[in-house]
C-alpha positions, 0 to 999 in steps of 0.5 A, spaced: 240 722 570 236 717 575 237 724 580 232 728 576 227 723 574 227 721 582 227 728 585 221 728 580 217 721 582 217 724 588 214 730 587 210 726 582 208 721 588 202 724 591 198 725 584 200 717 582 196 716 590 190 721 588 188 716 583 186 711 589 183 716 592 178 717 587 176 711 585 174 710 592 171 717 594 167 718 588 160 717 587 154 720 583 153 727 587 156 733 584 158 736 591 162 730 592 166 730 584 167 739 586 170 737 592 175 732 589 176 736 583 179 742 587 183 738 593 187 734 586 187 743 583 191 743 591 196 738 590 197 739 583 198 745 583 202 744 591 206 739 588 208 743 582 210 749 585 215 745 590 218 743 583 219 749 580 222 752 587 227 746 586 228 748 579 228 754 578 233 756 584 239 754 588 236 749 591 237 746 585 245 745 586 243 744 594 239 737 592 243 735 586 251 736 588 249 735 596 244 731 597 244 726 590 252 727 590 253 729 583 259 733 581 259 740 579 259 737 572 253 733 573 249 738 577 250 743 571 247 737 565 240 737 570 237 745 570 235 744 563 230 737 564 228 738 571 225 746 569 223 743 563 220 737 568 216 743 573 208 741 571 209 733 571 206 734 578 201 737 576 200 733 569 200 727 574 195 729 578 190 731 573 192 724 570 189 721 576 183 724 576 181 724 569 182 716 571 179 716 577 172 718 574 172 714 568 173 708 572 168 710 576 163 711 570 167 704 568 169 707 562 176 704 562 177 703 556 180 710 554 185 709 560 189 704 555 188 708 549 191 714 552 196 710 556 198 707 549 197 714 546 204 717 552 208 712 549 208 712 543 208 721 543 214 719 547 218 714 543 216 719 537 219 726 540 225 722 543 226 720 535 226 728 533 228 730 539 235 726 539 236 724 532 232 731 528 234 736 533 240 734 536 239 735 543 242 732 549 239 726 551 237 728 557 233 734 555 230 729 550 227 725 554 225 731 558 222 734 553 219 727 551 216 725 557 213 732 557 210 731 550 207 723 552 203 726 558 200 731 555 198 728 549 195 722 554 192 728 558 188 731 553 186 725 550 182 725 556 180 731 557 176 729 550 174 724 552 170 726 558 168 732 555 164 728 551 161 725 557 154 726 558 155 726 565 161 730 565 160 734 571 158 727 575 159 721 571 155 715 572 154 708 568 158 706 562 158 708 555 161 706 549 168 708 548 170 712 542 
């Protein structure tokens, strides 16, 4: 449903814009990437949390029957994706700021792997999600997009954590 995933992006929306701010307040000093680091942890974990008060209480009904305009019928089917959507916020946070450092060390090269990486875990869950496990297409695709961002967040983290410079990135280096 449109609804979901719009309640979601606007959560999402901040993380998406930390990627901007990354790569333009990033230099080569450790204070600099700490406390970029712990502003992305407020936001991430802010605007995660905001969607988990959505989901997980009646502000769900309210937004979604109230505000979106679906029917009762409707608001029922979006309990289950929007729960299983809650750290989205968070991943995408995280998401920026893993690219934000590696385009600072001019490293990009693993950003397209790991987007690459999304889709095909995406496409891959939905398959067995709808096809093996029978599940509601919604859900599916919730489960799905979850599983895709995961994977490109880890994809990531590995390959800054084999960063010399991982606490402070500076200067290219090969990619794998």
């Amino acid at each position: 449903l449109p609804v979901v995933s719009s309640l979601v992006f606007i959560l999402r929306a901040p993380g998406v814009a930390f990627q901007e701010v990354g790569v333009a307040l990033l230099d080569d000093t450790p204070e600099r990437f700490e406390r970029l680091r712990r502003f992305a942890t407020l936001v991430g974990c802010a605007t995660a949390a905001a969607l988990t008060v959505v989901a997980f209480t009646p502000l769900a009904a309210v937004w979604f029957h109230r505000v979106s305009g679906l029917s009762p019928e409707l608001t029922g089917l979006t309990a289950i994706p929007v729960r299983i959507l809650c750290l989205m916020p968070a991943l995408e946070v995280v998401l920026s700021f893993q690219r934000a450092t590696l385009v600072h060390a001019r490293r990009t090269a693993p950003i397209t792997v790991a987007s690459g990486t999304e889709v095909a875990v995406v496409v891959a869950l939905l398959l067995v999600g709808l096809r093996a496990l029978d599940l509601v297409g919604i859900v599916g695709a919730a489960a799905a997009l979850l599983g895709g961002r995961c994977a490109a967040n880890l994809l990531l983290a590995a390959v800054r954590g084999r960063t010399a410079a991982a606490r402070c990135p500076a200067g290219p280096e090969p990619w794998p």
